[in-house]
N, C-alpha and C positions, 0 to 999 in steps of 0.2 A: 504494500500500500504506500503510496505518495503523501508526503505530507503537501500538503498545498497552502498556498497563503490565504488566509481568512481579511480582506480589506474592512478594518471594524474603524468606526469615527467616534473618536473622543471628542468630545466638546468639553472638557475641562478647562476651567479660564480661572485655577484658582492664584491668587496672586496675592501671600500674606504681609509680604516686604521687601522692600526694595533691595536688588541684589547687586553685589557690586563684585564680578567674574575676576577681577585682579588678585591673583594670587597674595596671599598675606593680607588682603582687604575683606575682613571679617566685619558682621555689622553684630551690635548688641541683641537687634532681634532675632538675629542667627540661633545665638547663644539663647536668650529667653527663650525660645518655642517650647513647648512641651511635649507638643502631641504633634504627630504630623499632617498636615491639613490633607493629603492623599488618603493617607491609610491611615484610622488613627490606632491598630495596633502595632502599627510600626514598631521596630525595635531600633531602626537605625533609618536613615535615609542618604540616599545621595543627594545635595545642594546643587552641586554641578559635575558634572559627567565629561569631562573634553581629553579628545584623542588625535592626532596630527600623524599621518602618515604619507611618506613624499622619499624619494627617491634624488641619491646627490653622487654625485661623479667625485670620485678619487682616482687621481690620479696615478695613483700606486695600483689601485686592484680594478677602478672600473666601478661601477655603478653598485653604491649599496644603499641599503632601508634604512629608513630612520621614523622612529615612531617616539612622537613628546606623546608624555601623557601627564593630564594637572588633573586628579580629583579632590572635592572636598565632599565628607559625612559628617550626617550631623548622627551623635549617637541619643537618643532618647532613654532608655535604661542599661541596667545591669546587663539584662541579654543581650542588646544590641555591642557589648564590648568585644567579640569575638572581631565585630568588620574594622578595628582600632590594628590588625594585624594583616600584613601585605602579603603575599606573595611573590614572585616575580618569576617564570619560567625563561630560563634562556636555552635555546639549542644549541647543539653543537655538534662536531662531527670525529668521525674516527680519522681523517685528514688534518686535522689541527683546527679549521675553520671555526670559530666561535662567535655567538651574540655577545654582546658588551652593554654593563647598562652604566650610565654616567653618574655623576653627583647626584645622591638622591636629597633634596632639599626640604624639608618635613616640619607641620610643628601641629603642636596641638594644644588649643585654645579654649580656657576657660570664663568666667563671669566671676570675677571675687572684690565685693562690696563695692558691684556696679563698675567696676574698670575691668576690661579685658588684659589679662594676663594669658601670656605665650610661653611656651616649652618647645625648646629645637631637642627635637632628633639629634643625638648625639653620634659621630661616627661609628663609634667603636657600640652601637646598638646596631649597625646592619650586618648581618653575619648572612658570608657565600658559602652555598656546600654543593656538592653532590651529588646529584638526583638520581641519574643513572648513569650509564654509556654515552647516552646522546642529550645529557639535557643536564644544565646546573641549575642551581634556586638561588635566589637573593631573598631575603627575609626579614621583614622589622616589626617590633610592636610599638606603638604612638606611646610618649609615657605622660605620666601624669590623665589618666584614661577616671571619667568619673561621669554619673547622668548628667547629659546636659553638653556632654563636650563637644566640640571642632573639631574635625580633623584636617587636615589638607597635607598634601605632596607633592610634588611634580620632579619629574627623571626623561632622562633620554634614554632609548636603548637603539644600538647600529647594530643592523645585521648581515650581513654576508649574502643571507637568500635571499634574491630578490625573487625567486618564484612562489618562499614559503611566505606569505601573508597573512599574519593572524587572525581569526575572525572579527569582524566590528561588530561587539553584542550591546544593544540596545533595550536588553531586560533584564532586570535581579531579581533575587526572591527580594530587595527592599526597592523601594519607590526609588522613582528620578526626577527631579524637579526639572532640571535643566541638562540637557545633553547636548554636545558640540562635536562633531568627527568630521573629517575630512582623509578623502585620499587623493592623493595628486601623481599621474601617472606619466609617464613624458611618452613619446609614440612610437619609441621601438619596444616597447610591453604591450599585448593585447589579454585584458583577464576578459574573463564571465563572471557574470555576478548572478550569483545564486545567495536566493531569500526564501530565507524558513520564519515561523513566527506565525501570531493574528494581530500584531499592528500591522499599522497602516504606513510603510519606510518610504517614500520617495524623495530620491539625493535631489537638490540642483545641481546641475551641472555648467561648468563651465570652463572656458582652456584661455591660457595663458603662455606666451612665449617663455622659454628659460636658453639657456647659452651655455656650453661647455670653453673656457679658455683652456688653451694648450701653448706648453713654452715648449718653443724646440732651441736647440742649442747645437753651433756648427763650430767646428774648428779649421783655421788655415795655416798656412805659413808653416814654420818648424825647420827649416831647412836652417844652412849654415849660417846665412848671412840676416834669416828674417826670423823673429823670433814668434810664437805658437800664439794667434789671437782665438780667443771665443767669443763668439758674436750670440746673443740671442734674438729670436723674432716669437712672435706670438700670432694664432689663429683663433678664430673661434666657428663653432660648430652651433647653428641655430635648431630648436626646436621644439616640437608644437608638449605643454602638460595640459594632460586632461583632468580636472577638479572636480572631483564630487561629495558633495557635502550634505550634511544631514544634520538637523535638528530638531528637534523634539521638546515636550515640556509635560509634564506632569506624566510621566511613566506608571502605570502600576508593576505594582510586585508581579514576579509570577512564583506562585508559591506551590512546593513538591505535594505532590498526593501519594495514597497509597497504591500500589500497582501501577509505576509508570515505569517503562525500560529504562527512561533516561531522560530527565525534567528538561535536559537539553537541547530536543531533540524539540521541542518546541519552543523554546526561548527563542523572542525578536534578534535577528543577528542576520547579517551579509556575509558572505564569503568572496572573495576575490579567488579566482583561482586559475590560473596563469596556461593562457590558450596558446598563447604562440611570440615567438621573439624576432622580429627584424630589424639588426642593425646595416647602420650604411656601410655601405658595398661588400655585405653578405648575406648568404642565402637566410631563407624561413626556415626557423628551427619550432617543430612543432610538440606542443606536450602532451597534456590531459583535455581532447575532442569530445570522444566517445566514451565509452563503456570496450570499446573492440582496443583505442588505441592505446587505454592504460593496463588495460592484459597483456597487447604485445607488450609493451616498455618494461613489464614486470618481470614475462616470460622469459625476455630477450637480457633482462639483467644477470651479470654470472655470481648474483648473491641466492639466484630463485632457480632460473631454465638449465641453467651449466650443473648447480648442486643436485640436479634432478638426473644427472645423465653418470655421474660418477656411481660407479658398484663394487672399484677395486677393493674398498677397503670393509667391507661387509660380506661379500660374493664366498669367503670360503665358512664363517660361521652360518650363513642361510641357508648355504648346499647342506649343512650338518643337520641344519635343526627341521627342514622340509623335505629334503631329499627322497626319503622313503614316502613321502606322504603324497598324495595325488586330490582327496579333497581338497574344492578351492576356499570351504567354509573353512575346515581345518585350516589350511592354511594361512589366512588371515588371522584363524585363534591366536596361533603361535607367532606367526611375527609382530601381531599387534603386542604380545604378554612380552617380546623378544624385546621389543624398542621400552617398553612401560617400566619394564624392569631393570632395563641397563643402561638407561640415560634419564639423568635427574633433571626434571626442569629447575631452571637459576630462577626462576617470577619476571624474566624479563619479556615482553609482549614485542610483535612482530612478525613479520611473514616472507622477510627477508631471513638470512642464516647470518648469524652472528659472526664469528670466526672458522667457520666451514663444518659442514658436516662431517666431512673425516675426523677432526678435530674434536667435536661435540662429542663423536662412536667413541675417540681413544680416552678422550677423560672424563666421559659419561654424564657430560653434565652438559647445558644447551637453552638455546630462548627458544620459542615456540616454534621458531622458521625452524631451527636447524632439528627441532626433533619430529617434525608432522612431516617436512620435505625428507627425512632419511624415512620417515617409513613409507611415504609416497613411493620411494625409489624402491624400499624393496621388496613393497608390495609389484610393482612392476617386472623385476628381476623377475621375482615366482612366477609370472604369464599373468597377472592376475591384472583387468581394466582400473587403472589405480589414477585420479587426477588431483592436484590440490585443490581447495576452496580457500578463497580470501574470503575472511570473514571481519566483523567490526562488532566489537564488544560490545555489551551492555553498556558499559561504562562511559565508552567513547563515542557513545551515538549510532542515531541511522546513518548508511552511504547514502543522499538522496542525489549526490550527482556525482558526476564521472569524474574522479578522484585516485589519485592511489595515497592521497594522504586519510580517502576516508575511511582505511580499511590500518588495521595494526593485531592481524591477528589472521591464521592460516590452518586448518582443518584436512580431514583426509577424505574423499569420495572413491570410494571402490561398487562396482557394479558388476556382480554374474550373469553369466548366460539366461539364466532363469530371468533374468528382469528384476532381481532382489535387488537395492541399493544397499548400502550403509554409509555414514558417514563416523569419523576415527576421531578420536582427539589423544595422542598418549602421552599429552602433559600432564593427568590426570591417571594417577597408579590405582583408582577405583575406577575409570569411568570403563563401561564396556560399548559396544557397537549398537550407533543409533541413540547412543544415552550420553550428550558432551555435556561439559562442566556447563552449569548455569549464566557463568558469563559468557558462553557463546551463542547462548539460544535468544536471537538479536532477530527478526524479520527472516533475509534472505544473506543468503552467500553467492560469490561469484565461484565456477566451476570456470578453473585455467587447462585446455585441453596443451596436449602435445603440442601440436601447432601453433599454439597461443589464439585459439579462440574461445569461445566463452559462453557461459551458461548459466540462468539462475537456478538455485533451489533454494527449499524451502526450509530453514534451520531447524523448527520445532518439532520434538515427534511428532508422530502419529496414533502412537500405541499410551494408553496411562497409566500414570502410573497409580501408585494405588498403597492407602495406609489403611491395612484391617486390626482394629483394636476387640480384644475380647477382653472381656471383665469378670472375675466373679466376685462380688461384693456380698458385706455384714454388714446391716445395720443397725447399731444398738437403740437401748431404749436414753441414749444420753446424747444422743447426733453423732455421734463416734461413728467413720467406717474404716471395715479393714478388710482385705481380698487380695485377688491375684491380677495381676496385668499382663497380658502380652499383644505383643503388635509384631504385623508381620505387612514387611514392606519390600517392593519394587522398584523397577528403573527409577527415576531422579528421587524417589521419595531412599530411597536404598541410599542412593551415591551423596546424596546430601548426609545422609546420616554418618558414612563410614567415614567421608570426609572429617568432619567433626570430631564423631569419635577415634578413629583412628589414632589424629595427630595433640590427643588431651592426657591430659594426665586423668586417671582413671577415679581418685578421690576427686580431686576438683569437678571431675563434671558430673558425678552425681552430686554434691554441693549445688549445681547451679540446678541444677533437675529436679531439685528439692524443693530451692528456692523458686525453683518457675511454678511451682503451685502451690507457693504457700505454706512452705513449712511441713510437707505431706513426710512422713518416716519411711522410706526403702531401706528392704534388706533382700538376701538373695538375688542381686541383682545378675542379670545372666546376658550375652549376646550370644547368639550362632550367626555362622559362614559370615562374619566379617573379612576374612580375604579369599573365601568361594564365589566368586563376583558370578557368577550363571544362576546362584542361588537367593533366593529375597533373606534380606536380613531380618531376623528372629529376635524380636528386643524381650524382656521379660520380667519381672520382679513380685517382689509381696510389699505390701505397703498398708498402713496404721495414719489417717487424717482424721483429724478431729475437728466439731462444729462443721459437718457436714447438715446438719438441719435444724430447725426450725423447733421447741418443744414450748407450745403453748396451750396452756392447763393438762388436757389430757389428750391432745391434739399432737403428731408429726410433721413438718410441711418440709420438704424436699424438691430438687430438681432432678429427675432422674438422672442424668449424666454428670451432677454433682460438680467438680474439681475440672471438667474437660469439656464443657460446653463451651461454646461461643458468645461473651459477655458481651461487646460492645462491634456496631456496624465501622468495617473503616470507610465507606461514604459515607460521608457526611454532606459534601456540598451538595446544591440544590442543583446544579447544572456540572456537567464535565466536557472539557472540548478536547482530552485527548485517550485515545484507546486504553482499556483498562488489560494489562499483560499479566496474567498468571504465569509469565514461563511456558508450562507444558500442562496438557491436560491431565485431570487429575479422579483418582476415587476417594474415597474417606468412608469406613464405616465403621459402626460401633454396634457393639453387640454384646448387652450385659445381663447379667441375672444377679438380679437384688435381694436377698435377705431379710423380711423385716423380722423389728422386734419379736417377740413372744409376747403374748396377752395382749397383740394389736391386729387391727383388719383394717383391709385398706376400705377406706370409704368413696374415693373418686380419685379416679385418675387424665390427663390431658386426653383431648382426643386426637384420634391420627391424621395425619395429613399429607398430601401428596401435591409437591410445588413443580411446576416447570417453566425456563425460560423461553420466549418464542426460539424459534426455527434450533430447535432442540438444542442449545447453547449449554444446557444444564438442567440437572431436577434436584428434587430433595423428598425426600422418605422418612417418617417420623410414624413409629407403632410401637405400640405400648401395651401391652396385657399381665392380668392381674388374676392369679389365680391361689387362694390361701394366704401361706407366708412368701410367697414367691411372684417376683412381677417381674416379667421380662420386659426389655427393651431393644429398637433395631432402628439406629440411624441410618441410610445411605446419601450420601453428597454426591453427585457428580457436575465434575466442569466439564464441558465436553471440546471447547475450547481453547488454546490458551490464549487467543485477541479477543477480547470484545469492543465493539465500536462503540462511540460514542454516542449513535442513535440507539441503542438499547441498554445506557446509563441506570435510565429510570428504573425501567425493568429491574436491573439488579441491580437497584440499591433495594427496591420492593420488596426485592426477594430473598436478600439478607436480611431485613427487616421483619421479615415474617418469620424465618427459620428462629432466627435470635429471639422473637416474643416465645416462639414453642417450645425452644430450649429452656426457658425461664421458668414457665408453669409448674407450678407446684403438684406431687403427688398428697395425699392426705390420709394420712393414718390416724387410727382413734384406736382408744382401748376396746378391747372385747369385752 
């Protein structure tokens, strides 16, 4: 699905006090506000929002970016103190090439007995580190941070890529009173601009001449009798920037929901992103067209198409471990188990090979390119239809245009005779075929063939997955219950889990497993086939919760499901404008047999009920029967989905609304 722009008209004219854009020109009624006239549970606001992007000729390397940025927040409480703290991403490369950010100029401004009082940003408060391979962070927090305060800063940052251009985002989760950006482009760059979001962005535009001078410098003479003159001249080089500018006023938030892939993926913002280069008196160098021309560039790079074609240094342990075997299901068992087992992912994302796949295989350790492309390859080796998929994280957003920045993450597509697909992830020492780690279950993925052509499919299962809970419960005549638990789970509800537990320490997460219901007592607790990954994980325990119910005169009131119901809807808004993503589709049942006291009967119980979303998106199942000391109980949930649009919002919010009331209803015991 496309996100597409929503053209929405703000009429906002709200205008509390006179603003004065001049960095370090703070007004008192800045500082007085309270509440923010946009949003008033704001916890922070942007005052002013300005971004300068523009392109300048050096002489030494040739054309590089430069981007001013000045903001100022106003912070309104306690909460809003986290936006007191900057980030600064700078890229870099394994060639040496790096962003650079300059003097960062900073202060933060208070109201004490009616004078403005200022606090600079102290040097030795910005601290550079690290970030990864390709990217370092610059860092500050504003000091002197209290309700009520100003923040302001402005920095330069030069960068090297002139093709990498950062996004120009015109939404936060806090308000924007005031927004300024421009990009200014000179005419041997041609970008596309690609707009996501539901405001309403249109730049002016407009071009202005700029000039390159060039000092050339000639030498004569030198001979016996005349001695070496250097003469200089100067030329200049004319040519057309194109300016486009953007401004805005009173911004709303956009604030996270529950169930969105990536709140970013709708946030107001432009992209530039870099179509083709002509300079004088040389040919068009063309980049990111299509969807066709950034698979070739990717296929054709010898960090992705070259590492796909090398087998020397695998070819004699895969003859060992397939050789005898002629299944091509077997065979992917084992080289999938082959690669999962003997090369560690380092957490570093990507779908290029880091320092080569041979390299990765010898010290077993590897970013995602170098471990998904060696099993590409030796899934290939075996005969077997093996291609990568570029894929783009949860984290990092949708690709909604033809990009290869908008992809940093690569998967395995293998297909049999039979017409069976699977798709591979073995950065993931749980995940099995068809079942990828939860950051990769994003929309779609691009399919990179031999040839470097291209294909989508569709990331999310198709199969669900499925947590079956049985119960057997006591319940005293004091609301005290005690019983047996076990739950028996599947594809992602499985891999999520082993995940987890897997890599915990075994006291500590029954501590937190305690603490997630409140205090409930386990003992015996047990798991099976946590590393039999073909088998559903088998969770289990005994467990002692107290104030389980309700004891009024001679009356019991209870929820049958007790401790594991569904307390509170996570919609809440009244309206939603972006798809609600479960991941993967999913079961959920519960199935208990309850206990009661001695010398009580049940006197009424809920009635049953049977919920479903239109075009069968989902149902729900709720029955209940009562027979002596014994009442059984049978939830069933299914999502049938993992996207729901946003024109069937309503619907389920209705329809968690309904389940959550039924969950709640009291059973009712009395003495006999």
């Amino acid at each position: 699905m496309r996100i597409v722009t929503l053209i929405l008209c703000y009429c906002i004219t709200l205008n509390c006090f006179s603003q004065n854009l001049k960095f370090g020109k703070i007004s008192k009624e800045e500082l007085e506000e309270k509440v923010c006239a946009i949003d008033s549970n704001a916890t922070a606001a942007y005052l002013y929002k300005y971004r300068r992007s523009y392109f300048e000729y050096n002489t030494n390397s040739g054309f590089e970016l430069k981007t001013e940025i000045h903001e100022r927040i106003k912070i309104y409480n306690q909460e809003g103190f986290n936006y007191a703290t900057k980030k600064i991403r700078l890229y870099k490369s394994t060639g040496g090439n790096e962003e650079k950010v300059g003097t960062i100029k900073a202060y933060t401004y208070n109201l004490e007995n009616g004078k403005i009082v200022e606090v600079k940003l102290a040097k030795n408060d910005v601290f550079e580190s690290k970030d990864n391979k390709y990217s370092n962070q610059v860092k500050f927090t504003m000091p002197n941070i209290k309700p009520g305060s100003v923040i302001e800063y402005k920095y330069l940052i030069t960068s090297p890529y002139t093709s990498n251009v950062d996004e120009f985002v015109f939404q936060h989760d806090i308000p924007i009173k005031k927004l300024e950006s421009s990009f200014s482009v000179p005419e041997y760059y041609n970008f596309k601009v690609n707009t996501k979001g539901f405001l309403s962005v249109v730049p002016q535009i407009e071009t202005k001449r700029g000039s390159i001078t060039f000092t050339n410098k000639s030498r004569s003479g030198g001979g016996y009798a005349a001695p070496t003159r250097t003469t200089y001249s100067t030329s200049e080089v004319e040519f057309t920037n194109t300016i486009s500018r953007y401004n805005l006023e009173n911004v709303p938030a956009l604030k996270n929901e529950p169930y969105v892939n990536n709140i970013n993926n709708y946030r107001s913002a432009i992209k530039y992103e870099l179509s083709f280069t002509k300079f004088p008196n040389s040919g068009m160098e063309t980049y990111s067209t299509t969807w066709e021309d950034v698979v070739k560039r990717v296929y054709k790079s010898s960090s992705f198409g070259e590492e796909l074609k090398k087998t020397a240094y695998f070819k004699s342990d895969i003859d060992a471990l397939i050789g005898a075997i002629s299944d091509p299901r077997k065979r992917i068992e084992l080289i999938f188990n082959h690669v999962k087992s003997n090369v560690k992912w380092n957490d570093y994302y990507g779908f290029y090979s880091g320092d080569g796949v041979k390299k990765a295989y010898k010290d077993h350790v590897g970013n995602v390119g170098d471990i998904n492309l060696m099993l590409t390859a030796m899934l290939r080796y075996a005969g077997l239809n093996a291609n990568p998929v570029l894929v783009s994280t949860r984290r990092h957003g949708i690709s909604l245009f033809p990009t290869r920045e908008g992809f940093n993450y690569v998967v395995t597509w293998v297909r049999l005779e039979d017409g069976t697909e699977m798709l591979l992830d073995a950065t993931n020492k749980y995940s099995v075929p068809n079942v990828l780690p939860f950051r990769a279950l994003n929309w779609q993925g691009r399919i990179v063939a031999e040839n470097g052509g291209s294909g989508l499919i569709d990331l999310y299962p198709k199969t669900k997955s499925k947590n079956a809970v049985t119960m057997m419960a006591k319940l005293d005549d004091e609301g005290g219950l005690s019983g047996s638990y076990r739950s028996v789970k599947t594809n992602h509800s499985a891999l999520t889990f082993r995940s987890r537990y897997g890599g915990a320490d075994k006291d500590d997460y029954l501590e937190k497993l305690e603490n997630k219901y409140d205090g409930i007592e386990i003992s015996d607790y047990d798991v099976k086939n946590q590393k039999e990954l073909i088998k559903p994980i088998i969770e289990s325990y005994k467990f002692v919760k107290e104030s389980q119910a309700d004891i009024i005169g001679d009356k019991i009131y209870f929820s049958p499901l007790f401790y594991l119901r569904t307390s509170e809807n996570p919609f809440k808004l009244e309206n939603r404008e972006f798809p609600v993503d479960f991941g993967y589709p999913y079961t959920s049942t519960y199935r208990m047999i309850i206990n009661i006291p001695e010398g009580y009967k049940i006197e009424s119980l809920p009635e049953s009920i049977a919920l479903g979303l239109p075009d069968n998106m989902g149902s729900y199942q709720f029955k209940v029967m009562g027979k002596g000391n014994t009442i059984q109980l049978s939830v069933v949930s299914n999502i049938n989905q993992a996207i729901i649009l946003p024109s069937h919002y309503e619907a389920l919010k209705e329809y968690f609304n309904t389940f959550i009331r039924k969950e709640t209803e009291q059973i009712v015991l009395t003495k006999a």
